[in-house]
N, CA, C and O of each residue as an XYZ file, in Angstrom:
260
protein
N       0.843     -1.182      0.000
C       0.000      0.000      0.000
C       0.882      1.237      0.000
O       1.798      1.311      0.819
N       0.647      2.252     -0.910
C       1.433      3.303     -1.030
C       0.836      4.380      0.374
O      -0.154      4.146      1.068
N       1.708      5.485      0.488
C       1.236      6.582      1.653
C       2.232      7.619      0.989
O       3.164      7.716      0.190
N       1.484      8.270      1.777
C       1.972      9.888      2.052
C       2.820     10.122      3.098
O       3.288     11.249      3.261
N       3.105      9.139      3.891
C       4.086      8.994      5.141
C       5.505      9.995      5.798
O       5.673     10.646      6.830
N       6.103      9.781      4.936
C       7.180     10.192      4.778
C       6.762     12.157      4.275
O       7.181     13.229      4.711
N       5.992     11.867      3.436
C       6.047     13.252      3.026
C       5.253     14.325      3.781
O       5.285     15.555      3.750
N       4.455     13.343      4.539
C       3.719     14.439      5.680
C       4.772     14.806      6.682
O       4.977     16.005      6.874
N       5.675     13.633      7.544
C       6.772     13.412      8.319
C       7.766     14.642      7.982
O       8.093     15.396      8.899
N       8.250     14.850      6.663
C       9.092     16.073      6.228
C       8.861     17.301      6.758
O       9.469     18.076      7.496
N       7.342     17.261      5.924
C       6.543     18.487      5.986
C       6.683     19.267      7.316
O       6.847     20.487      7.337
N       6.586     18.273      8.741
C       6.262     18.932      9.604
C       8.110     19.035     10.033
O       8.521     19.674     11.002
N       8.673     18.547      9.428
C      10.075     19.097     10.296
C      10.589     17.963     11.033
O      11.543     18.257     11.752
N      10.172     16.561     11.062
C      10.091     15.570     12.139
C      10.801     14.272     11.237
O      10.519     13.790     10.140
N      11.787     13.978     12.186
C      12.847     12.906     12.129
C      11.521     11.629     12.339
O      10.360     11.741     12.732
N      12.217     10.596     11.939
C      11.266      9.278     12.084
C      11.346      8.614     13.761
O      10.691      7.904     14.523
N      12.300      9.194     13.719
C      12.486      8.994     15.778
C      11.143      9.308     16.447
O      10.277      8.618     16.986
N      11.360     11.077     16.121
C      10.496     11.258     16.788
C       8.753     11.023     16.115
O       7.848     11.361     16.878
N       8.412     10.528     14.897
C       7.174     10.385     14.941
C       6.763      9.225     15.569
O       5.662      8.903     16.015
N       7.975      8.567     15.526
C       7.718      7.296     16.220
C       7.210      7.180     17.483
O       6.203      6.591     17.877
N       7.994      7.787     18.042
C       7.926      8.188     19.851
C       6.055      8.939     19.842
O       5.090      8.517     20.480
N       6.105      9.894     19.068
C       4.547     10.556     18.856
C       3.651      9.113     18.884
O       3.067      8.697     19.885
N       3.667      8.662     17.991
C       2.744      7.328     17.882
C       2.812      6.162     18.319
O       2.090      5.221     17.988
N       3.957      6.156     19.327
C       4.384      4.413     20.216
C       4.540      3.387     19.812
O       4.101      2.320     20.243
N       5.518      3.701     18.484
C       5.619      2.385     17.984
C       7.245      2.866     17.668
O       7.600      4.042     17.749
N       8.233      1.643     17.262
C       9.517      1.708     17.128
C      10.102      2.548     15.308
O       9.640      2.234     14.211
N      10.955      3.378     15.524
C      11.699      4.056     14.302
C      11.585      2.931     13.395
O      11.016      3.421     12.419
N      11.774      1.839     13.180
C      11.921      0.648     12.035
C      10.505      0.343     11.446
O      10.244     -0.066     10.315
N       9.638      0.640     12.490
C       8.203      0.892     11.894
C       7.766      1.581     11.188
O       6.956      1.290     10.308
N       8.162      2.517     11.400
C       7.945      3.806     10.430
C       8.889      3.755      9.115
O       8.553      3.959      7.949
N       9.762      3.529      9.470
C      10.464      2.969      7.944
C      10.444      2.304      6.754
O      10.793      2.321      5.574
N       9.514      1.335      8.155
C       8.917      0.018      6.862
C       8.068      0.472      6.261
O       8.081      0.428      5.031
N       6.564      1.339      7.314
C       5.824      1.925      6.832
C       6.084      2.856      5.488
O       5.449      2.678      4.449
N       7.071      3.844      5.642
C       7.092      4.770      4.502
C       7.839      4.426      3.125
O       7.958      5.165      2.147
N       8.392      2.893      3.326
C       8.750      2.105      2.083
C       8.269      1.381      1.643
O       8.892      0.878      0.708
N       6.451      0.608      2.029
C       5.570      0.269      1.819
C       6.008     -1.020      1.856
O       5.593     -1.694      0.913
N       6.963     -1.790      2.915
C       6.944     -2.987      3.538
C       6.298     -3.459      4.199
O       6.373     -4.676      4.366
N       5.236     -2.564      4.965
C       4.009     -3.184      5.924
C       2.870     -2.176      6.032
O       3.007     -0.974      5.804
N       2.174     -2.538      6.256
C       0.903     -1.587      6.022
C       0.321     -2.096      7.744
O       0.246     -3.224      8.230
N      -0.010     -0.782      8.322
C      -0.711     -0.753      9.469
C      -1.938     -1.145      9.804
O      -2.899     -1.008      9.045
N      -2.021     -1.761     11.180
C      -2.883     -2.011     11.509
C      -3.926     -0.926     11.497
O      -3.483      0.221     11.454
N      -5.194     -1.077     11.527
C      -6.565     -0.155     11.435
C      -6.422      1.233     12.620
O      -6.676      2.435     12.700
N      -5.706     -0.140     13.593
C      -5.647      1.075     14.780
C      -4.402      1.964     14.357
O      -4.763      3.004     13.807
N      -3.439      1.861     14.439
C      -2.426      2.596     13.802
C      -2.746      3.526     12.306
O      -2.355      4.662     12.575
N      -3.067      3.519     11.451
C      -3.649      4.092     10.679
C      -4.719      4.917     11.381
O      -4.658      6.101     11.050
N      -5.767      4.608     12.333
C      -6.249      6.357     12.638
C      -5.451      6.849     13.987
O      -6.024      7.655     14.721
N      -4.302      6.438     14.285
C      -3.639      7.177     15.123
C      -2.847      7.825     14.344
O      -2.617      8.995     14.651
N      -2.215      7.265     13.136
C      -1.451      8.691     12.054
C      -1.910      9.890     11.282
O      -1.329     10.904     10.895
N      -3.235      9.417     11.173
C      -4.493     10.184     10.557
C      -4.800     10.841     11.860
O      -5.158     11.985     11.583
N      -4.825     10.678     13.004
C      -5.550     11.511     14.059
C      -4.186     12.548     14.036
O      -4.301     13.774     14.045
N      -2.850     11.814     14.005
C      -1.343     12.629     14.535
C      -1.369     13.699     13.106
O      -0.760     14.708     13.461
N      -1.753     13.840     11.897
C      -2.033     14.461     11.209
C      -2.868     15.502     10.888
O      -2.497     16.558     10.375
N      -4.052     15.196     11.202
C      -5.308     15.719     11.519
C      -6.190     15.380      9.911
O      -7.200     15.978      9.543
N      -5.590     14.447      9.267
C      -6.164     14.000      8.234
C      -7.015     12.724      8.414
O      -7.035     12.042      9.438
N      -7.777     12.473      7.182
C      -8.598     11.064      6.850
C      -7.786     10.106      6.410
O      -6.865     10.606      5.763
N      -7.723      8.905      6.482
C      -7.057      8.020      6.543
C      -6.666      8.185      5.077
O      -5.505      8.400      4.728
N      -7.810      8.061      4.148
C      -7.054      7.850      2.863
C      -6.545      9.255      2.145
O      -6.153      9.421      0.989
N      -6.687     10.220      3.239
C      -5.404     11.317      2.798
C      -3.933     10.954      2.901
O      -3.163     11.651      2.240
N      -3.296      9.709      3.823
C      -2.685      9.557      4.102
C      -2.120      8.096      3.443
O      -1.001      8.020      2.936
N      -2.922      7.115      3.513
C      -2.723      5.807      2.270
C      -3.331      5.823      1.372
O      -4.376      6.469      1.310
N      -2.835      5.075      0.346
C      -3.597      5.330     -1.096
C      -3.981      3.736     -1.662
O      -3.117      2.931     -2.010
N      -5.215      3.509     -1.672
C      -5.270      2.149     -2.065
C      -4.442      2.097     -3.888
O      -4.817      2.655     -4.919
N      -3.517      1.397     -3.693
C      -3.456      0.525     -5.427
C      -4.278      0.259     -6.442
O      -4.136      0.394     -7.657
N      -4.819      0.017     -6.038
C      -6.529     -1.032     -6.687
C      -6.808      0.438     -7.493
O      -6.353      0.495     -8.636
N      -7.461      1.527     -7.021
C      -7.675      1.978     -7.852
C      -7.205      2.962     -9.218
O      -8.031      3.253    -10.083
């Protein structure tokens, strides 16, 4: 699944450390995440969307379509 991850992460000025630490999950997560090695759980996805203040699929982009 593709995202916007990384490019929201820039945007705000924020190392992957610390979004990590923001959202309680480990720096390698977020890595994987923004190289589209793993795709988040439901809950994690509206905690990045909540840490954003976006809708989920502002933030992942289904393939499919």
């Amino acid at each position: 699944m593709k995202n916007r991850l990384e490019e929201l992460r820039k945007a705000r000025g924020l190392r992957q450390e610390e979004l990590a630490e923001a959202l309680e999950v480990s720096r390698q997560t977020i890595g994987s995440l923004e190289n589209g090695r793993y795709n988040p759980s439901i809950l994690l996805a509206f905690k990045i969307a909540k840490f954003f203040g976006l809708a989920i699929e502002e933030i992942f982009i289904d393939e499919e379509e």
